[in-house]
C-alpha positions as CSV (number, residue, x, y, z in Angstrom):
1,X,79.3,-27.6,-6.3
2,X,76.5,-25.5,-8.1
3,X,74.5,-23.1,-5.6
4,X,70.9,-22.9,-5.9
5,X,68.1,-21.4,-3.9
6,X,64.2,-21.7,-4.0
7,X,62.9,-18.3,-4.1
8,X,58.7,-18.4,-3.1
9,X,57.3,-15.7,-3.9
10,X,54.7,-13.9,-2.1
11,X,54.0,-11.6,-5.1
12,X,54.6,-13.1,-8.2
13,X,55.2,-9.6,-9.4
14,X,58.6,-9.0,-7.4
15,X,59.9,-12.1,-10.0
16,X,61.1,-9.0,-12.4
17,X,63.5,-8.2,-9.2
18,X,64.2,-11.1,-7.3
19,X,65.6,-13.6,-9.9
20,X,67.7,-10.5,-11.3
21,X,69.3,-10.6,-7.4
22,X,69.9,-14.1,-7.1
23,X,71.9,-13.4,-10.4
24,X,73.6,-10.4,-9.4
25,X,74.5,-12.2,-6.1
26,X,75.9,-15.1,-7.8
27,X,73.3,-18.1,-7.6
28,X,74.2,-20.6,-10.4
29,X,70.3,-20.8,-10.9
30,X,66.9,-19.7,-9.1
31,X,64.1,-22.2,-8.3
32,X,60.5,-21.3,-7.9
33,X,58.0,-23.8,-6.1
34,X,54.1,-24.9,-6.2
35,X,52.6,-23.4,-3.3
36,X,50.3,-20.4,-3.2
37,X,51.3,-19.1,-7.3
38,X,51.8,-21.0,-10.1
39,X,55.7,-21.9,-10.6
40,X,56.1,-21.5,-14.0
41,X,54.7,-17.8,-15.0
42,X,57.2,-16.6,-12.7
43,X,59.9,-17.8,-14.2
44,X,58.8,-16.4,-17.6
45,X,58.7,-12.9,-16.1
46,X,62.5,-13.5,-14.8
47,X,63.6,-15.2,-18.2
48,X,63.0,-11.5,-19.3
49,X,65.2,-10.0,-16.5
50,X,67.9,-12.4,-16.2
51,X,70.8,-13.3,-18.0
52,X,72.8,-16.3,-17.2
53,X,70.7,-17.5,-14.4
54,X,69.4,-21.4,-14.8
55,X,65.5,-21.4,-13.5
56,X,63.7,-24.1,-12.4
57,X,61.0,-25.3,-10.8
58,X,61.4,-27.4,-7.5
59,X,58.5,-28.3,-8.0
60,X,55.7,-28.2,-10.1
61,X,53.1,-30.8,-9.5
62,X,53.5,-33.3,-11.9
63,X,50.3,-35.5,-10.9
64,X,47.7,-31.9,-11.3
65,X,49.0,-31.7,-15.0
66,X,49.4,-34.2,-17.6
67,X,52.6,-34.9,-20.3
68,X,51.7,-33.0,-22.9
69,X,50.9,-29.9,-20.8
70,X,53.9,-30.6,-19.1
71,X,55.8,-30.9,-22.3
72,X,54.5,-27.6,-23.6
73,X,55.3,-25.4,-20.7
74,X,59.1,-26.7,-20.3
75,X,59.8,-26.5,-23.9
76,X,58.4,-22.7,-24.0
77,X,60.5,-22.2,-21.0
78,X,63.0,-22.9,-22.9
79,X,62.9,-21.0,-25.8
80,X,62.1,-18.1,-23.6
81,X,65.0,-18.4,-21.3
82,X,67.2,-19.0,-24.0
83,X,68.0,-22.6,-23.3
84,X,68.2,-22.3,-19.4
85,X,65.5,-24.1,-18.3
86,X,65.2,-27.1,-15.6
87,X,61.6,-28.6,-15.7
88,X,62.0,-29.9,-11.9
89,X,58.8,-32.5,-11.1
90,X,57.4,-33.5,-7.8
91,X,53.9,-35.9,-6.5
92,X,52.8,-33.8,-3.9
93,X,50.8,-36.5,-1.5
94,X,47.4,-38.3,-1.9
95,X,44.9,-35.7,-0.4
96,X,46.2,-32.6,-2.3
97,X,46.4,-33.8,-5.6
98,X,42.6,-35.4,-4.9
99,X,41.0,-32.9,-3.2
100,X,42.9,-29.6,-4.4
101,X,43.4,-30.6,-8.1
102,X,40.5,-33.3,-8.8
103,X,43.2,-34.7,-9.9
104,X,44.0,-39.2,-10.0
105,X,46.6,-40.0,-7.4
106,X,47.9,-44.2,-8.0
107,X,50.9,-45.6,-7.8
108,X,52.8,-42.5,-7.5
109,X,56.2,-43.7,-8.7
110,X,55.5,-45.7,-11.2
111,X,52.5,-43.0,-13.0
112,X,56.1,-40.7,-11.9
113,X,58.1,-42.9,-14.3
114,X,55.6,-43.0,-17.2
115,X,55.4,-38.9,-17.0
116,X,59.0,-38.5,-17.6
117,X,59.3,-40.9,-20.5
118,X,55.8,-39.5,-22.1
119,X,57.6,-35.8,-21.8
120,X,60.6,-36.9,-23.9
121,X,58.6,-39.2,-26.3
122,X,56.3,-36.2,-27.4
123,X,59.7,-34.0,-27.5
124,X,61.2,-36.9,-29.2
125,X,58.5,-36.6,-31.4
126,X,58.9,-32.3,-32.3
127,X,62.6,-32.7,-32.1
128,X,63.3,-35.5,-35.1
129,X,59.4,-35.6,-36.3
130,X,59.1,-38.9,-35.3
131,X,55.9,-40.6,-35.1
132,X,54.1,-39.5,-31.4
133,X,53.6,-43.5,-30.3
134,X,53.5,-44.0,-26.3
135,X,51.3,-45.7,-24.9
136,X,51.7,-46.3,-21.3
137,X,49.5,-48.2,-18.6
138,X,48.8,-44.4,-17.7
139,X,49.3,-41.9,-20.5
140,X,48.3,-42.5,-23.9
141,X,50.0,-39.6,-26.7
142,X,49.3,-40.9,-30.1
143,X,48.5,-37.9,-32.1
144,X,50.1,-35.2,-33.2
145,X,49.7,-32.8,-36.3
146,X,51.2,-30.5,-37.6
147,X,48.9,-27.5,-36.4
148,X,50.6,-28.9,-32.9
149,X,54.0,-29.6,-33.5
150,X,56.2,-26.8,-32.5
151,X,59.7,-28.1,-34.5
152,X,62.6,-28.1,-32.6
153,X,63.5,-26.2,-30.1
154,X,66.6,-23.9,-30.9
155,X,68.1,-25.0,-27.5
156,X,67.2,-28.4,-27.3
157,X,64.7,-30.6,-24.9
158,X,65.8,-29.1,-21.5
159,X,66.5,-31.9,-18.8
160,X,64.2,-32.9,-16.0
161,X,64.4,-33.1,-12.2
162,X,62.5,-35.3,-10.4
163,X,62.0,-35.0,-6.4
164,X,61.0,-37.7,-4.0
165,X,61.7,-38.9,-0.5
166,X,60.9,-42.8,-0.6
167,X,62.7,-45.4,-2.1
168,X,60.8,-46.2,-5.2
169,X,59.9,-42.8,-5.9
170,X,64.1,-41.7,-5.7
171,X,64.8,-44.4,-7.7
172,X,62.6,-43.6,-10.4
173,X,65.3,-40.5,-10.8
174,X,68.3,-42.9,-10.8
175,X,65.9,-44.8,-13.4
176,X,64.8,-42.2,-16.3
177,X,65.4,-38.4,-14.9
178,X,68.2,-35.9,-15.3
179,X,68.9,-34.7,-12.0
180,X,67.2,-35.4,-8.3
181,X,65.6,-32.9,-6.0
182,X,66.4,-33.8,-2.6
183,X,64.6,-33.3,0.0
184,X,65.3,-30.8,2.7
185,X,64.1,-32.9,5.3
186,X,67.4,-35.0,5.4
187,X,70.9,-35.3,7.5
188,X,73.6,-36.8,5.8
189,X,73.2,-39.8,7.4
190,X,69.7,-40.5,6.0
191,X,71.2,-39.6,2.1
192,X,74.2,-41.8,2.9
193,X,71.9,-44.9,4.1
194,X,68.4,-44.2,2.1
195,X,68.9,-41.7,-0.9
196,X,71.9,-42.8,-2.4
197,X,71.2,-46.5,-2.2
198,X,67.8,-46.0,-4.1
199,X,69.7,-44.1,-6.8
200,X,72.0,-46.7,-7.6
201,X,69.6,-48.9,-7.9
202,X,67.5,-47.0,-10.4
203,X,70.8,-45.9,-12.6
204,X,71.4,-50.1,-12.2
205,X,68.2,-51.3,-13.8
206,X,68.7,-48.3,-16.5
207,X,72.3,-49.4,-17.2
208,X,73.5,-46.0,-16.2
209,X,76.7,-44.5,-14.1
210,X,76.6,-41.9,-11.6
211,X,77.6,-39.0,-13.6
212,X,74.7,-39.3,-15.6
213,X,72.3,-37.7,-12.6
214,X,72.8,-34.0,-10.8
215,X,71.8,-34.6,-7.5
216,X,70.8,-31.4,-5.5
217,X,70.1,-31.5,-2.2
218,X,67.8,-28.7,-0.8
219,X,69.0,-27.8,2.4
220,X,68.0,-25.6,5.1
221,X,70.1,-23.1,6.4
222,X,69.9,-20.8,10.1
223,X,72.5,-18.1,10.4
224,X,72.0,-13.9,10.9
225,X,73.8,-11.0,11.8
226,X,72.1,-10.4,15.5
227,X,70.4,-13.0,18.4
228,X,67.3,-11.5,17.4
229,X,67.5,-12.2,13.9
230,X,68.8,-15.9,14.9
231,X,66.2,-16.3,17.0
232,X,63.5,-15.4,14.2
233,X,65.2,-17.6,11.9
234,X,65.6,-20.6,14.1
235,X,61.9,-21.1,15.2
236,X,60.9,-20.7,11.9
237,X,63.3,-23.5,11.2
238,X,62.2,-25.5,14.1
239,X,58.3,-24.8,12.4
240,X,59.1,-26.3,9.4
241,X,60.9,-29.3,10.9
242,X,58.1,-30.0,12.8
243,X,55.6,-29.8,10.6
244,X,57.7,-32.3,8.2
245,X,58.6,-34.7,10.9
246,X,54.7,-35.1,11.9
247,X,54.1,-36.8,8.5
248,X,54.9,-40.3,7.9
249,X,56.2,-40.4,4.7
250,X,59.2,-38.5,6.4
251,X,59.4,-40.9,9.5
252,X,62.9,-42.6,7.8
253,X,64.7,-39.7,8.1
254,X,64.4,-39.4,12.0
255,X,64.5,-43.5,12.1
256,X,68.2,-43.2,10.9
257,X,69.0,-41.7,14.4
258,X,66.7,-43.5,16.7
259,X,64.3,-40.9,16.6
260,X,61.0,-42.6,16.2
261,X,59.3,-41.6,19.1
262,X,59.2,-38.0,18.4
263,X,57.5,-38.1,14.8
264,X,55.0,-40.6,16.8
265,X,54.3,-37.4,19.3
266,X,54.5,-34.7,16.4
267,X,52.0,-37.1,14.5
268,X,49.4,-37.3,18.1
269,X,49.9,-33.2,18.2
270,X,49.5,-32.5,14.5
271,X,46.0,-34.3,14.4
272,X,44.9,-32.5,17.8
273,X,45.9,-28.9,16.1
274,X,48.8,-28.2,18.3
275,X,50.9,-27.0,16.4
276,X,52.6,-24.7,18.6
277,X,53.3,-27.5,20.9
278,X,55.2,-29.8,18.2
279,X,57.8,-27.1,17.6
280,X,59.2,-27.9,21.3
281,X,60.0,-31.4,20.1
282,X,62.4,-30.4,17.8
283,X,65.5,-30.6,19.7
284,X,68.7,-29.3,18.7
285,X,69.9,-32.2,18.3
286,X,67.4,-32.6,15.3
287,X,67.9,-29.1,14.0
288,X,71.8,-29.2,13.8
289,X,71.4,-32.9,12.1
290,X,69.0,-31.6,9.3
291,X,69.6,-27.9,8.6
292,X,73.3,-26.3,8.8
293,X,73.0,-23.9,11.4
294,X,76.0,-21.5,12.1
295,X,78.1,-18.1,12.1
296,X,77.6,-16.4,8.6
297,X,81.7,-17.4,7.6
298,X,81.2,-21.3,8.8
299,X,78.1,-21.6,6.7
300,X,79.6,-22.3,3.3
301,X,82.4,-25.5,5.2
302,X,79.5,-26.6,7.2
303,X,77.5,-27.4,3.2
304,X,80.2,-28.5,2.0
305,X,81.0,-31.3,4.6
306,X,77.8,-31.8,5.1
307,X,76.9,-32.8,1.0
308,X,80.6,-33.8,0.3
309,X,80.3,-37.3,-1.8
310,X,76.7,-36.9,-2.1
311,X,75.8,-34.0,-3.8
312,X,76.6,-32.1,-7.7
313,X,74.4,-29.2,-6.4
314,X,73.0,-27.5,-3.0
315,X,69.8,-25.3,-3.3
316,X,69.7,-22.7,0.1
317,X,66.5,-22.9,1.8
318,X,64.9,-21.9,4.9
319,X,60.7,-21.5,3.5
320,X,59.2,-20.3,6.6
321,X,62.2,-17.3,6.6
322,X,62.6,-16.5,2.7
323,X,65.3,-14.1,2.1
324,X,67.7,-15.2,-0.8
325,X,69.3,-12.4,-0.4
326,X,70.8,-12.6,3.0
327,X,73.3,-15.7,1.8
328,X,74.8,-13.5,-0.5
329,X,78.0,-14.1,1.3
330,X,77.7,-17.7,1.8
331,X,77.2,-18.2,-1.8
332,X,80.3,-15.8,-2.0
333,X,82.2,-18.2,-0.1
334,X,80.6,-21.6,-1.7
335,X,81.9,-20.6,-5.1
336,X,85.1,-19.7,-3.9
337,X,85.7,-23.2,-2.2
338,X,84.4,-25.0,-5.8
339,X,87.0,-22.3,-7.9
């Protein structure tokens, strides 16, 4: 199993260390996200400092850009990291991507679907100089001249992620993408009865097996050295869980386990501002079922029972407590167990 981790950064300046520690450490690659920078500059800046490292983004935000944007940025990726690129995708929801970005938010899987295969028909199209021709109920790329064709890239097209939660969207990665993002509000009961179904179904109506998709699953983790650094570590946890399991789109997850009730009250809370209060409704029933929570040395069994027949890949996360750094030992022992 590959180990990942999703490094936010608060300063995008501390990308010329912290991808260079993820390396050092062990990672297999370093993600960067969409939230308060943009994900791919950083990952330029730690192309430079790194080595070996695979970086990606988990995710950008597919729907605020457009293919040929999209198209440029991964292929310069790249060059620049020398062929170790992942150009991961995500939706983000309704409201952000049309209030935030002025951006067009409609039929998110499908518009999803037509990115992907826009991306690799204008790649198609610098890689063998083959006439740019797509023309999709969305995306329209029927032009290109020389002035604008890059050539081929010395590494190749790199692959693409995509991320989702709901069936049609996570079958639109069984259907045309390289790998799937999952997401880290899951238990394995949830990927066992909702994820993997819907990838099977889209590597069905594409004709293809399961080898031909790396499924990571992003997954939270809660361990320290000391109660007080536990304690930190699991309300942040219990935060995040909280706020995901107020929104509906997530609602399947807690479904799985009869747990229906209590994304109805985190919904009632989140609405009233009460966010404070919705953190005492995750149980620990709920947090030990979604993240892996743990002594330091039972961390690295606990992932891999947890994702075993599932997953090619785990990324580490915990967002509202990010310290890569501190799982240097549970990577230590991950890539032990896969050697």
């Amino acid at each position: 199993m590959k180990v990942y981790t999703t490094a936010p950064l608060e300063d995008p300046r501390e990308a010329r260390t912290l991808y260079r520690k993820l390396e050092d450490i062990g990672y297999d690659g370093g993600f960067s996200f969409e939230a308060k920078h943009d994900p791919f500059l950083p990952l330029a800046v730690a192309a430079e400092h790194t080595e070996h490292l695979t970086l990606g983004t988990a995710i950008t935000i597919a729907f605020a850009r457009n293919p040929m944007n999209l198209a440029n940025l991964a292929y310069d990726m790249q060059s620049i990291s020398g062929g170790r690129f992942i150009l991961g995708l995500g939706s983000q929801v309704k409201p952000h991507i049309e209030k935030r970005f002025s951006s067009t938010w409609s039929h998110p899987a499908k518009r999803m679907r037509e990115i992907v295969l826009a991306i690799r028909a204008i790649w198609d199209c610098w890689e063998v100089n083959s006439k740019l021709d797509f023309r999709g109920e969305f995306y329209q790329h029927t032009i290109m001249i020389p002035a604008f064709n890059p050539g081929p890239n010395p590494y190749g097209p790199p692959p693409i992620f995509t991320g989702g939660f709901g069936p049609l969207m996570t079958a639109v990665a069984g259907e045309v993408a390289d790998g799937f993002i999952a997401h880290p509000f899951n238990t394995r009961e949830s990927l066992l009865k909702n994820t993997l179904p819907a990838l099977e179904k889209g590597l069905a109506k594409a004709g293809r097996s399961r080898s031909d998709l790396e499924i990571m699953c992003s997954t939270l983790i809660i361990t320290a050295d000391t109660e007080e650094q536990l304690e930190k570590i699991t309300l942040a946890a219990r935060k995040q869980l909280a706020f995901y399991g107020s929104t509906p789109a997530y609602q399947p997850t807690l479904a799985c386990h009869g747990w229906e009730d209590v994304h109805n009250e985190l919904n009632a809370l989140s609405k009233q501002g009460r966010w404070d209060d919705m953190t005492d409704l995750i149980s620990d029933d709920i947090l030990n079922a979604i993240a892996v929570v743990g002594p330091r040395n039972e961390i690295a069994a606990a992932v891999t029972k947890r994702l075993d027949g599932i997953a090619d890949s785990v990324a580490l996360t915990n967002n509202r407590a990010p310290d890569p750094s501190q799982w240097a030992d549970v990577v230590q022992d991950l890539k032990a167990g896969r050697t």
